[in-house]
C-alpha positions as a Python dict, from the first residue, in 0.01 Angstrom:
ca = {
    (1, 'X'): (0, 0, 0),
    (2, 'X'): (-375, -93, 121),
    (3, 'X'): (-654, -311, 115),
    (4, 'X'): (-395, -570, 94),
    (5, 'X'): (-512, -946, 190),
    (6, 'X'): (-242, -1041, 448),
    (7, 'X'): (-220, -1415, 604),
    (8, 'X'): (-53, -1390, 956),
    (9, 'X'): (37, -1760, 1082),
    (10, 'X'): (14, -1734, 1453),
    (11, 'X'): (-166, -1585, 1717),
    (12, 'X'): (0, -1526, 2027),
    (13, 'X'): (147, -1215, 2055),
    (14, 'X'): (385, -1100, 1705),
    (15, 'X'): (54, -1186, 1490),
    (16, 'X'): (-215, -1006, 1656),
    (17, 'X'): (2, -711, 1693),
    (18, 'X'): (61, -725, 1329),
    (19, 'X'): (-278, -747, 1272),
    (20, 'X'): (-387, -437, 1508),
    (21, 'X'): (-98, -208, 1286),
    (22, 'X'): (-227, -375, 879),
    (23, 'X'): (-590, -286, 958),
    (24, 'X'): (-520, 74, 1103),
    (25, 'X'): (-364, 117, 756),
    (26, 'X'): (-649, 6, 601),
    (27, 'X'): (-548, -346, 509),
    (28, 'X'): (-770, -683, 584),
    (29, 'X'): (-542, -968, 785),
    (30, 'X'): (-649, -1278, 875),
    (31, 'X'): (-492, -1458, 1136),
    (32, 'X'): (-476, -1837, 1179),
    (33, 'X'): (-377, -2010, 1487),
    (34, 'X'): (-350, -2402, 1499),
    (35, 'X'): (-467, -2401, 1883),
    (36, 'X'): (-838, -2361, 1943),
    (37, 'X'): (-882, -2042, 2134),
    (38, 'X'): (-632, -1774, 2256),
    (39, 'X'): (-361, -1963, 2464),
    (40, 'X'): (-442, -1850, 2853),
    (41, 'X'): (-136, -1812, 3134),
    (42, 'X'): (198, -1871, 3032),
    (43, 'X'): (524, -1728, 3163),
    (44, 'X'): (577, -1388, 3297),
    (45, 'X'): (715, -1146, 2968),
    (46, 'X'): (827, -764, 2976),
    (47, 'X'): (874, -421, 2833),
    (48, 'X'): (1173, -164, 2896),
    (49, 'X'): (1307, 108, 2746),
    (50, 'X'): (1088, 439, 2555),
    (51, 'X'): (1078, 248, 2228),
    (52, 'X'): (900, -87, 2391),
    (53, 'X'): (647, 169, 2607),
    (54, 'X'): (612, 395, 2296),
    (55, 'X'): (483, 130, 2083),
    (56, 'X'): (226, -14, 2349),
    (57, 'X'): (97, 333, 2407),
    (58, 'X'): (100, 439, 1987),
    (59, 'X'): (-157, 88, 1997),
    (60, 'X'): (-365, 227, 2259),
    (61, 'X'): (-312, -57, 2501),
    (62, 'X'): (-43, 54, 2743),
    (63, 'X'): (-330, 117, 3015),
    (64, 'X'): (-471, -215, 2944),
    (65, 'X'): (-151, -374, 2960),
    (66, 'X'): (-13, -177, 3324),
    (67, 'X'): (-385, -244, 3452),
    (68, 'X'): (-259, -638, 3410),
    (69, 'X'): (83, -619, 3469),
    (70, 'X'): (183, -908, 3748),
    (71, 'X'): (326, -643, 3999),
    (72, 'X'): (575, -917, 4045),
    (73, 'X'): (806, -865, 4369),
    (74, 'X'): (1172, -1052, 4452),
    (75, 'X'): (1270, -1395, 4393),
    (76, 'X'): (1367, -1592, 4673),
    (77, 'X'): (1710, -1844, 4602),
    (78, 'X'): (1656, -2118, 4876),
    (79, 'X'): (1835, -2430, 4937),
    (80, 'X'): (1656, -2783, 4955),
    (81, 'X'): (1558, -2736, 5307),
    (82, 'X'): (1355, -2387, 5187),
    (83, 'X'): (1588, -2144, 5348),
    (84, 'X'): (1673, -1835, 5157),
    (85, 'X'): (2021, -1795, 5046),
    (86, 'X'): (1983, -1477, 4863),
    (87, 'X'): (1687, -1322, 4632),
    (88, 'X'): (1647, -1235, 4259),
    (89, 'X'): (1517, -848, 4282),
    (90, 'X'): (1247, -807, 4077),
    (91, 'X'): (1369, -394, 3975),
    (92, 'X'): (1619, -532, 3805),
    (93, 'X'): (1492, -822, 3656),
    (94, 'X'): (1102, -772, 3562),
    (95, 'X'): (1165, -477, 3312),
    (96, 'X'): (944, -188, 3350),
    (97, 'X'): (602, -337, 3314),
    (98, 'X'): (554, -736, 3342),
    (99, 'X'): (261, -880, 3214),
    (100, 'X'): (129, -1282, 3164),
    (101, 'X'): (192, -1402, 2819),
    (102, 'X'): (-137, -1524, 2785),
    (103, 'X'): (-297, -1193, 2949),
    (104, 'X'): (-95, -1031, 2653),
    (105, 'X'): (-240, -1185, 2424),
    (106, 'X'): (-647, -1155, 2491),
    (107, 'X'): (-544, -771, 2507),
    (108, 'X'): (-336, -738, 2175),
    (109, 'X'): (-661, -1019, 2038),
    (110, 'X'): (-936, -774, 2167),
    (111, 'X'): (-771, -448, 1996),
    (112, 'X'): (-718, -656, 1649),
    (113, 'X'): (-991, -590, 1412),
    (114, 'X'): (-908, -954, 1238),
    (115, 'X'): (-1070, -1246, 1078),
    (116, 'X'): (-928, -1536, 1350),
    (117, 'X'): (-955, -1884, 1232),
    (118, 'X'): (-901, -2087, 1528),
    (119, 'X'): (-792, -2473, 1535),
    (120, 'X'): (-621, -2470, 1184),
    (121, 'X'): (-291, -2429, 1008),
    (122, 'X'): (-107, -2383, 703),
    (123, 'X'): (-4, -2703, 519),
    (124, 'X'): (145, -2564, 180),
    (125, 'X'): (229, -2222, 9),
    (126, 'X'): (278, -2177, -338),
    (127, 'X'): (398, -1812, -436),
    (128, 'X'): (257, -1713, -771),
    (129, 'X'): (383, -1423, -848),
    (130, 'X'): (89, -1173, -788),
    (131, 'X'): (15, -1331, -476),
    (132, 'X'): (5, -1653, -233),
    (133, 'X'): (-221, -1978, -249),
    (134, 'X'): (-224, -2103, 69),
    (135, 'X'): (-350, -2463, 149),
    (136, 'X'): (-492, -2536, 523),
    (137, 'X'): (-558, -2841, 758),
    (138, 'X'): (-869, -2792, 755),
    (139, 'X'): (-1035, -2486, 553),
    (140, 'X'): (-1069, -2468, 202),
    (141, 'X'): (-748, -2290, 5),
    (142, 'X'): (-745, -1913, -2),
    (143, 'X'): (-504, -1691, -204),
    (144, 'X'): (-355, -1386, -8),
    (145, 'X'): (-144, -1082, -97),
    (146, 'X'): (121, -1179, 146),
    (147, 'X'): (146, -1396, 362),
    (148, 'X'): (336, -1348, 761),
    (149, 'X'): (497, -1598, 918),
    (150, 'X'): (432, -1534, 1330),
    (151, 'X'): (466, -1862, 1435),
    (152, 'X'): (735, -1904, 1648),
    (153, 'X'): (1077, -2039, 1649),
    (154, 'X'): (945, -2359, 1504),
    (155, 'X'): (771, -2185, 1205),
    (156, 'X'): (581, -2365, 995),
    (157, 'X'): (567, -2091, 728),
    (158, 'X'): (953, -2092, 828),
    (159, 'X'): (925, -2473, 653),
    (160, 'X'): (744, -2385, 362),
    (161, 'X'): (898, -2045, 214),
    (162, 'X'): (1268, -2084, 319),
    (163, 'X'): (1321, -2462, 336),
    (164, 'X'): (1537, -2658, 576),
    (165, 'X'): (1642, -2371, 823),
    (166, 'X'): (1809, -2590, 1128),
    (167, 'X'): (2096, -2476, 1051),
    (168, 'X'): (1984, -2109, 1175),
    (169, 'X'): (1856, -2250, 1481),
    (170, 'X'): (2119, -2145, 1737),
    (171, 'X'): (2067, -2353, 2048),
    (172, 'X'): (2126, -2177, 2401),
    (173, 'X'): (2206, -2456, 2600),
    (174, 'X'): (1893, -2534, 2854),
    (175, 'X'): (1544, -2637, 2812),
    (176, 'X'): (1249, -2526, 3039),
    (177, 'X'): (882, -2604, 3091),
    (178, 'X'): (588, -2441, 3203),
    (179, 'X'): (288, -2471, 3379),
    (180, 'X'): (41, -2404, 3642),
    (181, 'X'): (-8, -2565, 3999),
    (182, 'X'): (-232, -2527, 4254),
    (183, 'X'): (-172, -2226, 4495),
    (184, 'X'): (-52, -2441, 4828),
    (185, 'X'): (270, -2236, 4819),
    (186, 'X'): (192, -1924, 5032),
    (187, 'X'): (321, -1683, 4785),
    (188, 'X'): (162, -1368, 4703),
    (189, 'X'): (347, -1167, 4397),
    (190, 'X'): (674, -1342, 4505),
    (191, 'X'): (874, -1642, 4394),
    (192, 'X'): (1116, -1921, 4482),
    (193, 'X'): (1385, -2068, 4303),
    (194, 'X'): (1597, -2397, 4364),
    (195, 'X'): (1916, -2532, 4206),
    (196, 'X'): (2113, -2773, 4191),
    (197, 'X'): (2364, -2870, 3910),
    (198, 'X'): (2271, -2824, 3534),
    (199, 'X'): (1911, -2787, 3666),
    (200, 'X'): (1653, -2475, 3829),
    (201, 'X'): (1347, -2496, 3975),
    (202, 'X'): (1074, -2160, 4016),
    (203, 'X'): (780, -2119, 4184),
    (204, 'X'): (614, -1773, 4140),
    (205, 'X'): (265, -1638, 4223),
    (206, 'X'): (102, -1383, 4041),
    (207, 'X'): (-263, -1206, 3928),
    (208, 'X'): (-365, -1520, 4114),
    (209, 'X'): (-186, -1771, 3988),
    (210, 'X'): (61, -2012, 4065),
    (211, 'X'): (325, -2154, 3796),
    (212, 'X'): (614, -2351, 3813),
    (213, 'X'): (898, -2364, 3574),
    (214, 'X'): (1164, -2622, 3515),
    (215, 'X'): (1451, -2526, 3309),
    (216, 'X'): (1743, -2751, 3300),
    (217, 'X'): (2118, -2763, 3079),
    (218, 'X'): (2089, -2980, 2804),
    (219, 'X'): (2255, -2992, 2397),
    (220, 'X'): (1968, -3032, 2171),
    (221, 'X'): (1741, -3303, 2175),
    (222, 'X'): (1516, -3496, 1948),
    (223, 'X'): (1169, -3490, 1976),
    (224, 'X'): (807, -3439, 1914),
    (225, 'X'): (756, -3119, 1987),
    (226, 'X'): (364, -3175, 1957),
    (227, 'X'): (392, -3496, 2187),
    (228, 'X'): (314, -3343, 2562),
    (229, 'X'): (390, -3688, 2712),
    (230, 'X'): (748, -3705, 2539),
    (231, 'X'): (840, -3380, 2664),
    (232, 'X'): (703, -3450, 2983),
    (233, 'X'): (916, -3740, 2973),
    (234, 'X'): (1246, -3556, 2914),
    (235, 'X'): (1158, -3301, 3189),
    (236, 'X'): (1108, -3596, 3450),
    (237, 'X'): (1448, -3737, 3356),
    (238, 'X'): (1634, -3433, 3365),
    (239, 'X'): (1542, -3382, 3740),
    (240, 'X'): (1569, -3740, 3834),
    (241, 'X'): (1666, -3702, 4233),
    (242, 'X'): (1631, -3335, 4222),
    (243, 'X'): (1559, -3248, 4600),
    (244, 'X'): (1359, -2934, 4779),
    (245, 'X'): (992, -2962, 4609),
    (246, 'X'): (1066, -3082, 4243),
    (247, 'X'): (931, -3465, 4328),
    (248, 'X'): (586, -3284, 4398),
    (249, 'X'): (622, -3026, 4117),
    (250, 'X'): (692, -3322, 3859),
    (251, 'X'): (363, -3504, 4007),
    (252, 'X'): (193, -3177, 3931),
    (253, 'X'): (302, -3096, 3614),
    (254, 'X'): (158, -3396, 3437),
    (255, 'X'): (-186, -3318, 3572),
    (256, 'X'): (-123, -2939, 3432),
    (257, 'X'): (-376, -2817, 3136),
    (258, 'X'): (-161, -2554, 3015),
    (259, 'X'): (222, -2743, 3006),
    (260, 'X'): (468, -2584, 2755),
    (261, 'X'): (815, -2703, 2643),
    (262, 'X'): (1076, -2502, 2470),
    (263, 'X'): (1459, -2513, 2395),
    (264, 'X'): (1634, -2188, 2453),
    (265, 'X'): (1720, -2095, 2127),
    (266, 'X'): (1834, -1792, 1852),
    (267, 'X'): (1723, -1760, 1509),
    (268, 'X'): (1951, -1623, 1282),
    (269, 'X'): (1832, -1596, 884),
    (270, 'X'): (2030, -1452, 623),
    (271, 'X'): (1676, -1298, 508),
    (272, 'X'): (1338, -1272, 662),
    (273, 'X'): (1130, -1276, 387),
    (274, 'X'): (1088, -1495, 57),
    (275, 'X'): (898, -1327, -257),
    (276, 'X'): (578, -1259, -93),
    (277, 'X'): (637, -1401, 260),
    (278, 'X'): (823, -1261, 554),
    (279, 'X'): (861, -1338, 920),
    (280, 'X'): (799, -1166, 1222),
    (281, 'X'): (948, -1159, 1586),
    (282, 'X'): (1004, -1570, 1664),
    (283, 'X'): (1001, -1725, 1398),
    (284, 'X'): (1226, -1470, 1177),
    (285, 'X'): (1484, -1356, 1451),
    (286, 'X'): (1383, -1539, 1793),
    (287, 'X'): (1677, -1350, 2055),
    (288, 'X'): (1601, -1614, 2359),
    (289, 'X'): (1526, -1604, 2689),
    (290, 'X'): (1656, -1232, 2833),
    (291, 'X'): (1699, -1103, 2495),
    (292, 'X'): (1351, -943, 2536),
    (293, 'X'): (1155, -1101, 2264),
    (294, 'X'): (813, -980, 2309),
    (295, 'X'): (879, -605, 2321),
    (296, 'X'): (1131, -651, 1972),
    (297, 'X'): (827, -864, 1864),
    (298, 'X'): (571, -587, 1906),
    (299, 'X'): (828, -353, 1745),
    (300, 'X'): (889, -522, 1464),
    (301, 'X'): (500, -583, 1380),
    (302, 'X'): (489, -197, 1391),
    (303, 'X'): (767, -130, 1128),
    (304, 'X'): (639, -410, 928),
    (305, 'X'): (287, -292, 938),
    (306, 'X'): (399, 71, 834),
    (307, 'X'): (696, 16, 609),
    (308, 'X'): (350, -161, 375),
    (309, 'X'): (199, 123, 421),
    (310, 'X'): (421, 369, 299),
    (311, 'X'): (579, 187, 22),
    (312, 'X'): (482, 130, -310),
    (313, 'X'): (541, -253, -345),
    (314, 'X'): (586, -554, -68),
    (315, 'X'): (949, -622, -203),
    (316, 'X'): (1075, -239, -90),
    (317, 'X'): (866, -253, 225),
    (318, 'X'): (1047, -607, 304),
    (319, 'X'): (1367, -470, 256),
    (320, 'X'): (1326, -176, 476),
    (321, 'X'): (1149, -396, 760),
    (322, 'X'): (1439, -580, 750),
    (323, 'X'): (1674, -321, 725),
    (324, 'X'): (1560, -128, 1052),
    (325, 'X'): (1516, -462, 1263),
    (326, 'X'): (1827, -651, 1215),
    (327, 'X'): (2063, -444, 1431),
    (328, 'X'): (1794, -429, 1682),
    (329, 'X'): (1767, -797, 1688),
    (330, 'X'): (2129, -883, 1700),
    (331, 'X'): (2137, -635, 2046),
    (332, 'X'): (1832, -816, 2201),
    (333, 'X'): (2036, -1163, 2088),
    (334, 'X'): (2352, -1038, 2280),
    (335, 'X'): (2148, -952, 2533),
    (336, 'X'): (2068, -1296, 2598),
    (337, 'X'): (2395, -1462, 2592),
    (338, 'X'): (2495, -1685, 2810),
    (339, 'X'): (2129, -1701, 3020),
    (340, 'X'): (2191, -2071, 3084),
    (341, 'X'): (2525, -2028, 3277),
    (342, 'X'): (2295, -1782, 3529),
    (343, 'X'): (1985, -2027, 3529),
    (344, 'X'): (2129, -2356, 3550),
    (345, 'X'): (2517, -2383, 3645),
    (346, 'X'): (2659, -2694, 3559),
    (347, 'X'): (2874, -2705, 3875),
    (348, 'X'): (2767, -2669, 4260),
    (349, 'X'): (3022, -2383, 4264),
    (350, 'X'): (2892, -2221, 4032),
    (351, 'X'): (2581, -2184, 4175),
    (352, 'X'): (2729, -2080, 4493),
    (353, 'X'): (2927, -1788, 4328),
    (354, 'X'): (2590, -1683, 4150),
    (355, 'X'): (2414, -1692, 4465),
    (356, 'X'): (2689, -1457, 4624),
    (357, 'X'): (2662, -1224, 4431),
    (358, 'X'): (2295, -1216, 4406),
    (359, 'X'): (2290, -1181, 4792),
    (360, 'X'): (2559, -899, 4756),
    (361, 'X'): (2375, -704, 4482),
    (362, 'X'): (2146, -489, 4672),
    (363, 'X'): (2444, -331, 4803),
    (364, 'X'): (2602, -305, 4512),
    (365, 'X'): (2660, -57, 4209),
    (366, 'X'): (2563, -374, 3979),
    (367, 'X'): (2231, -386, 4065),
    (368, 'X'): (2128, -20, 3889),
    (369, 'X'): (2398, -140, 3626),
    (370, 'X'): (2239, -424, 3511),
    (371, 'X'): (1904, -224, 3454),
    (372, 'X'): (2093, 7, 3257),
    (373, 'X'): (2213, -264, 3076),
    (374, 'X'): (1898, -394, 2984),
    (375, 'X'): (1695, -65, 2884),
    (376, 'X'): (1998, 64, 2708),
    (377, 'X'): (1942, -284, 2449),
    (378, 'X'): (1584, -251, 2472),
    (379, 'X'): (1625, 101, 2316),
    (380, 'X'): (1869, 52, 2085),
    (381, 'X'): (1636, 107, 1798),
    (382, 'X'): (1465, 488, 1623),
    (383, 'X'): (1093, 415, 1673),
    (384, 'X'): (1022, 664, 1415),
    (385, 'X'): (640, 803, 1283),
    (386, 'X'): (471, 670, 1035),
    (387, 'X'): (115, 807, 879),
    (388, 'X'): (-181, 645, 949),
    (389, 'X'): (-475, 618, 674),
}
């Protein structure tokens, strides 16, 4: 299939991949993003294994992307006075290449030949049968071939095709925000990290910037997840009397321009498409935090983007997309099992025992073990040829 209109809701990193893959096979996407320009900085993500490489280097950006990479080095553990109790080493923990989500995303934006409508959304979707009407915020309604949802774990086009789908949400346990701080810290390609019970606080430096992250153990909450002062709200709570430099951090996070808020979270759908819409990375089968999300995201916008192309209706190429990326997403998910019980212990013992053996890993078998561990998942999927037209 070609010179198919496609509609690709989101444009961080799943949709302008997609995008990059439907117009190398001669097909015309258009991608709209509800913020107003290319989201800048955001946290740290990373590729490992061939199949995560193979795909950045089949899109001609695996240069661009090293050229950007943080270069990250260890994480320091430190107690509330700021002396080191053992380190985080970034070999095993900062895959193979680790670049800024938002540096991610002006790369996989600037090698998308796309229509981007900026500062708009999708507010309805009605499926006709030969293709999609699509109503928006702001612009006037279009009708597409297909329509993608790459929007994240709170999908919008998630909503509209499938319905009430918080049942599939799978919550993880924790919470975190992030966002940038002025660089007063002395860090140069290194972190920090502080913890005390059912809470963690980060500081790392890197390509020049400074962010902090506070993740802390929660069950899910209620609230407006497009209200920054709410959020805000729920972070300062959570670390009420927090020690070491959270006090300052929570002074500085309010002034921050580019705060985000997330649960830690799965999605798990008995299907990731609907007639003529389907899902991608996020939105349709979001792994969490470890489970390597970006690099099965990237993937799957490849298969997606090539299963069209080769077969002869949307309906078989959905089926095989799906096919080939459900047992690759249910290894990233296990992959990122139990990531709050490592990032924020309930219990001051348990953050002892995880410090311990953080401090004992560099002289340990573990440490090469767990980066076995981790590229063996991220490879556990055939990134096979397709054709190009």
């Amino acid at each position: 299939m070609r010179d198919l209109a496609v509609l690709i809701s989101g444009a961080g990193v799943a949709g302008p991949a997609l995008a990059h893959w439907l117009a190398r096979h001669g097909n015309h996407p258009t991608v709209v993003e509800r913020a107003p320009a290319i989201r800048p900085g955001g946290q740290a993500v990373d590729f490992r294994g061939a199949p995560q490489l193979e795909v950045l280097a089949r899109m001609g950006i695996l240069d661009a992307v090293r050229q950007a990479q943080t270069r990250m080095g260890d994480i320091a553990i430190v107690d509330e006075r700021g002396r080191r109790l053992s380190r985080l080493p970034s070999e095993a923990f900062s895959g193979e290449v680790e670049i800024l989500r938002g540096a991610l995303s002006r790369i996989l934006h600037d090698a998308a030949p796309a229509e981007y409508v900026f500062g708009d959304s999708i507010t309805a979707l009605a499926d006709t049968g030969d293709g999609v009407h699509v109503t928006f915020e702001r612009s006037a309604p279009r009708t597409f071939d297909l329509v993608v949802g790459a929007d994240g774990i709170r999908s919008k086009v998630r909503e509209l095709a499938f319905g009430d789908t918080s049942g599939r949400i799978h919550h993880l346990g924790m919470y975190g925000a992030i966002f940038s701080i002025p660089s007063t810290y002395h860090l140069d390609h290194e972190g920090v990290m502080y913890s005390e019970p059912a809470t963690c606080a980060t500081i790392v430096s890197t390509g020049g910037r400074t962010r902090a992250s506070l993740d802390f153990a929660a069950p899910p909450l209620t609230y407006d997840h497009r209200d920054r002062a709410q959020q805000q709200a729920l972070v300062e709570k959570a670390f009420e009397g927090v020690g070491w430099e959270v006090p300052h951090l929570l002074g500085r996070m309010r002034a921050a321009d580019d705060f985000y808020f997330a649960p830690a979270a799965q999605v798990v759908l008995p299907s990731y498409s609907s007639g003529r819409v389907t899902l991608l990375g996020d939105a349709g089968y979001a792994p969490g935090p470890g489970g390597m999300g970006t690099g099965l995201a990237l993937i799957g916008a490849y298969v997606l983007a090539s299963e069209l192309a080769e077969a002869g209706d949307h309906e078989t190429a959905f089926s095989r997309y799906e096919s080939r990326m459900r047992p690759y997403a249910a290894v990233c998910r296990r992959q990122a099992q139990g990531a709050d019980k490592f990032l924020v212990p309930r219990k001051k013992s348990q953050i002892w025992r995880r410090n311990q053996m953080m401090r004992l890993l560099p002289y340990m078998p573990g440490k090469s073990l767990i980066k076995r561990m981790t590229e063996r998942a991220a490879s556990a999927i055939d990134l096979r040829s397709y054709a190009t037209h």
